[in-house]
C-alpha positions in Angstrom: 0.0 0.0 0.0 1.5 3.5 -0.8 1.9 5.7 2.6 -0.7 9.0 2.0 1.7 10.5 4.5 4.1 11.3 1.6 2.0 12.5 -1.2 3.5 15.8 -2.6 0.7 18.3 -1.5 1.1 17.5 2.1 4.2 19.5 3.1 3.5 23.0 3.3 7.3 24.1 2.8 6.4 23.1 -0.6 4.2 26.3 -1.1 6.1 28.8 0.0 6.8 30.0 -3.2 3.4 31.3 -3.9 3.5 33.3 -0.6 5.6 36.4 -2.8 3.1 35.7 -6.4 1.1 38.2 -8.0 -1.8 38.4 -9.5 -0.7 37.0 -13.4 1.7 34.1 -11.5 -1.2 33.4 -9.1 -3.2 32.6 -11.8 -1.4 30.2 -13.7 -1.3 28.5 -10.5 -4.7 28.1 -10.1 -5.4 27.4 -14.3 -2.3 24.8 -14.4 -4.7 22.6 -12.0 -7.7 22.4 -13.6 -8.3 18.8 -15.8 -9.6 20.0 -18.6 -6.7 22.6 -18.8 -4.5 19.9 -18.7 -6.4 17.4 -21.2 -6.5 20.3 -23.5 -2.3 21.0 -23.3 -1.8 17.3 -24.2 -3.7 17.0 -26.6 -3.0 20.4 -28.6 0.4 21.4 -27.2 2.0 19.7 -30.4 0.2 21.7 -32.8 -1.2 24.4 -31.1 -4.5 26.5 -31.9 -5.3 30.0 -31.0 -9.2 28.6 -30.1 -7.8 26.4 -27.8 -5.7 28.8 -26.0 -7.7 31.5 -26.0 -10.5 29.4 -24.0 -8.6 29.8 -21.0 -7.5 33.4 -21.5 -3.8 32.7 -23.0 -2.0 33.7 -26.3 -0.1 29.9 -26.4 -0.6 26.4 -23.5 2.4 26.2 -21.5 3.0 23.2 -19.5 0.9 22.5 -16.6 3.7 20.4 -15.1 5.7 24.0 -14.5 4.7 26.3 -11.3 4.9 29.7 -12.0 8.4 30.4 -10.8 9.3 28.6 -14.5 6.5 29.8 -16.8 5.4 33.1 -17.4 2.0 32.7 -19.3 1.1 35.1 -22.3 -2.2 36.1 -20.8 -5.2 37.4 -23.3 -6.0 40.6 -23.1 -2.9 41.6 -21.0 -2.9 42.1 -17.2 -3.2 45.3 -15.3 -0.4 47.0 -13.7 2.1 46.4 -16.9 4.1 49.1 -17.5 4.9 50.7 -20.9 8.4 51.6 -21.3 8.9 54.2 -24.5 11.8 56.1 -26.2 11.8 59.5 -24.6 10.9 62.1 -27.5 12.1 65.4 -25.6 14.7 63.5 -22.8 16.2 66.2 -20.8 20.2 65.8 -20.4 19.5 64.0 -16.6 16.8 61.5 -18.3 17.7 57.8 -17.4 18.7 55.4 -20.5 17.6 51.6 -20.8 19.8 49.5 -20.1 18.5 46.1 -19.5 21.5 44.3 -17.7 21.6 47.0 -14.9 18.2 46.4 -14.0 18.1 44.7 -10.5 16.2 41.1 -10.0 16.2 38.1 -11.8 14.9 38.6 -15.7 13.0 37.1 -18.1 12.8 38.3 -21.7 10.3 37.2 -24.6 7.9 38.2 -27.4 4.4 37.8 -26.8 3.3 38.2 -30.4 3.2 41.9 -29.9 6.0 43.4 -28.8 8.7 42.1 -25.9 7.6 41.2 -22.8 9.9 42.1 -19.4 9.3 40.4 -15.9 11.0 40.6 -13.4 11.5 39.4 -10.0 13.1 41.1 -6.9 12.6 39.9 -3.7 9.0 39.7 -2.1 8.0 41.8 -5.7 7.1 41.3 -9.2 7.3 43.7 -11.9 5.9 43.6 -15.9 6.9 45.3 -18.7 6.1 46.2 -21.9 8.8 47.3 -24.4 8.1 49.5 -27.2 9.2 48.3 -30.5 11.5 51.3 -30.9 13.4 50.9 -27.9 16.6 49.8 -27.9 19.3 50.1 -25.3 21.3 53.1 -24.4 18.1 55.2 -25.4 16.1 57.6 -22.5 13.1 55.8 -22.0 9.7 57.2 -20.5 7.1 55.2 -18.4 3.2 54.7 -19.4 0.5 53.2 -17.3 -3.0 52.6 -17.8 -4.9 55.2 -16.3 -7.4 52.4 -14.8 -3.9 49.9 -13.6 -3.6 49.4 -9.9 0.3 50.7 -10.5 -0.6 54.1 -11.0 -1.5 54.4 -7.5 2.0 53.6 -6.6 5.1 56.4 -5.3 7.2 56.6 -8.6 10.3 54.9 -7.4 8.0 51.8 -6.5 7.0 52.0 -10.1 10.8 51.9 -11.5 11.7 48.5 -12.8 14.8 47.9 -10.7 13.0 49.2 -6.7 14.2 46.9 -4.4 11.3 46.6 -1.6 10.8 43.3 0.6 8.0 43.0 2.8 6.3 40.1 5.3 4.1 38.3 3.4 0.7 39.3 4.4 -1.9 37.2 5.7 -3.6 37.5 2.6 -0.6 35.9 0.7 -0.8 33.5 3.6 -4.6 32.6 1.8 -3.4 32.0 -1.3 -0.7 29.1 0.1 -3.2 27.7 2.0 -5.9 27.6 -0.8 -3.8 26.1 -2.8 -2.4 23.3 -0.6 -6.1 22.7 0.4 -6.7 22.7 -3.6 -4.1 19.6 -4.3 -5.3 17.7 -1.1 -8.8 18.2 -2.5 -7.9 17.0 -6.2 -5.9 13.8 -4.7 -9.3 12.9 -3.2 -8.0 13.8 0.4 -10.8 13.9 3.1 -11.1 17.7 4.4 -9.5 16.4 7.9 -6.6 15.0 6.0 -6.0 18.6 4.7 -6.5 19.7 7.7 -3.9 18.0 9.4 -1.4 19.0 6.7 -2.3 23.0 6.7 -2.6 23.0 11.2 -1.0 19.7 12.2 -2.4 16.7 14.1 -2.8 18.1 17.2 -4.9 21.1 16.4 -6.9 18.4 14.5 -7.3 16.1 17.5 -8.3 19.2 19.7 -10.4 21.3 17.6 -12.1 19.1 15.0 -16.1 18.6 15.1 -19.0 19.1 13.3 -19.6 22.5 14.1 -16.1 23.4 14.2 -14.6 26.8 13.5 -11.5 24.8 11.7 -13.8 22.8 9.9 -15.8 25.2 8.5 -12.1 27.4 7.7 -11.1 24.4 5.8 -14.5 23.4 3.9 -14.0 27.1 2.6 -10.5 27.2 1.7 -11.3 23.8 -0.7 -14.3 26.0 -2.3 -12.8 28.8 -2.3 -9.6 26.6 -4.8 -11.9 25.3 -6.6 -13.9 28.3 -7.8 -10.6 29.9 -8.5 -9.2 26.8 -10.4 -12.9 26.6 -12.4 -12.3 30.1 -13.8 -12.2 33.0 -10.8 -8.5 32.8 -12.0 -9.2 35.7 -14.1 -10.0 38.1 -11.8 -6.5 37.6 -10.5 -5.3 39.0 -13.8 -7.6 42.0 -14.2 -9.2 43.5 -10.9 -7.3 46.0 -8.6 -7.9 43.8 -5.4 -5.5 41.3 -7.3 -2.4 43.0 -7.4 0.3 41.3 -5.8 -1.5 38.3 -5.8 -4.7 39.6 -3.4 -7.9 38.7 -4.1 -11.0 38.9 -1.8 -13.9 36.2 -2.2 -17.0 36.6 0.1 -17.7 33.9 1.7 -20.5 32.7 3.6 -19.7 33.1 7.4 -20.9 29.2 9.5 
């Protein structure tokens, strides 16, 4: 008999990766696990289809197999808070130049069809880019933002591409780990006290486990709550304000 002690969703150390996502990497996270996504990749990955893709909000399938500290998903239409970086028409003699390999945090460069995509990671913060087509290094650059995008809410030097800024991960990013973990336990067929015991431990279990049970009813929503988000509320991870750095805010029914 295989030991269900050891099955890969059970160690929360696993998901401490998602605890510094944002929105767009929170997503994939959620998509990746879904069974139809991943009937659809291995069956149309070799010869891709825009349909196909597009169904789940994405320019091309990426491999479900890869969290989102590997794959960077071309999402359709693009997410807030991306950041337009221009040539400078009129750059006054103190205007910064673009130089890509001073920029701070680790990079990842491609072309999303439309122009080339910039993400970057710095600790405890993501940042996305988009270059113009006429930018090239050594040139004084200007920033643009969507006027509706969570970023341009933000101090300027939060908004520059290389701010170094590392925070606690909030109790909110604390959700997201949990949701997932509770997501996988749920999708392995785990009972909810199995995923209990993994998210609290056994003794917290032992002591505070009923029916009527504060934990139970915190764990009963954490499964529905990964599951809603798997089955679609993904997308609002991508697009509303609540969702930047990898917030969002689901009402749920209080016991």
């Amino acid at each position: 008999m295989t030991d269900s002690r050891h099955d890969p969703w059970r160690p929360s150390a696993a998901y401490l990766y998602v605890l510094h996502l944002d929105g767009p990497a929170l997503a994939w996270e959620y998509l990746r696990r879904h069974p139809d996504y991943y009937r659809d990749w291995r069956r149309h990955h070799r010869r891709p289809t825009g349909a196909v893709a597009q169904r789940w909000g994405l320019r091309g399938l990426e491999i479900p197999g890869l969290d989102a500290r590997d794959v960077h998903p071309v999402w359709c239409p693009e997410p807030a808070g991306v950041v337009q970086l221009h040539p400078d028409l009129a750059p006054a003699p103190d205007t910064a130049s673009f130089d890509l390999w001073r920029i701070a945090g680790h990079k990842h460069l491609f072309h999303d069809g439309k122009h080339l995509a910039l993400t970057i990671w710095v600790p405890g913060r993501w940042r996305r880019f988009a270059l113009a087509p006429a930018l090239a290094h050594g040139m004084p650059y200007v920033r643009a933002v969507h006027p509706d995008d969570p970023g341009m809410s933000l101090p300027a030097d939060e908004r520059a591409p290389w701010a170094l800024c590392v925070a606690r991960p909030s109790r909110t990013a604390l959700l997201e780990a949990h949701t997932l973990q509770a997501l996988d336990g749920t999708l392995a067929g785990a009972r909810l006290r199995e995923v209990a015991e993994a998210l609290y431990g056994p003794a917290t279990v032992a002591a505070d486990w009923h029916a009527d049970s504060a934990l139970r009813a915190r764990v009963r929503r954490l499964a529905q709550r990964g599951t809603v988000l798997m089955r679609g509320g993904y997308r609002r991870l991508l697009h509303d304000t609540s969702a930047a750095q990898g917030r969002l805010h689901v009402p749920t029914k209080r016991p």
